[in-house]
FIMI-304194 format. One record per residue (C-alpha): residue number from 1; residue in one letter; chain; x, y, z. Coordinates in nm, 3 decimals. Layout:
N
num,residu,chaine,u,v,w
NUM,a,A,X,Y,Z .
...
***
This chain:
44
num,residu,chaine,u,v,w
1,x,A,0.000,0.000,0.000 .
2,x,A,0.171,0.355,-0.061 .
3,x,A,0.175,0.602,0.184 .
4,x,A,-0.004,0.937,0.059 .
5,x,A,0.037,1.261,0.230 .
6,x,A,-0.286,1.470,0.247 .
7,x,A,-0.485,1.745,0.430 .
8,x,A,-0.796,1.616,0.640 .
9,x,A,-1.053,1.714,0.401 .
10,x,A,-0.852,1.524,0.151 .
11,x,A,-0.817,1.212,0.394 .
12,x,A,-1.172,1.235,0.491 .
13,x,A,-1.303,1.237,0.106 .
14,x,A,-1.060,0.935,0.038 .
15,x,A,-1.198,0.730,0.258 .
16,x,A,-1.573,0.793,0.195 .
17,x,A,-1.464,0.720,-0.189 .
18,x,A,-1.304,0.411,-0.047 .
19,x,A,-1.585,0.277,0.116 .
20,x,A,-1.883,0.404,-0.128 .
21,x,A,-1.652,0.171,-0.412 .
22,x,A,-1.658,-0.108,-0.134 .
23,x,A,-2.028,-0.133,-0.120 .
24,x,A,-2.108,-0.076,-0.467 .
25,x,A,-2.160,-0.449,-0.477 .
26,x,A,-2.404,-0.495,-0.194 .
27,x,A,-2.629,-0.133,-0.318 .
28,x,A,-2.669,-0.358,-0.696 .
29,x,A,-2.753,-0.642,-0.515 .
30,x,A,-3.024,-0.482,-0.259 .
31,x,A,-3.150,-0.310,-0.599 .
32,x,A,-3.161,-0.566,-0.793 .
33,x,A,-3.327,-0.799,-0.516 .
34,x,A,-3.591,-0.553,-0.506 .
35,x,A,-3.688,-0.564,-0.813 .
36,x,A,-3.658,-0.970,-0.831 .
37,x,A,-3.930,-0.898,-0.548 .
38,x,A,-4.108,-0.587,-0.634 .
39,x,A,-4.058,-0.397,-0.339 .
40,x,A,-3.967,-0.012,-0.343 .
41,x,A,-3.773,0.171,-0.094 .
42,x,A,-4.009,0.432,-0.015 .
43,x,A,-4.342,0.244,-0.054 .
44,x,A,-4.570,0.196,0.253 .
***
């Protein structure tokens, strides 16, 4: 792993990046389960 220098702001927006790419995966999957069922987020 290389070592990057940055500011907080900078750190702070890497790892948010980092973990938003990370659970890409699992946010298709949800979606795409939902649909399989028919379900919508925001329906009650």
């Amino acid at each position: 792993m290389d070592y990057l220098e940055t500011g907080l702001i900078a750190s702070y927006r890497q790892a948010l990046t980092s973990l938003h790419q990370a659970g890409a995966p699992l946010r298709r999957a949800r979606v795409h389960a939902q649909g399989l069922r028919g379900d919508k987020a925001d329906a009650t």
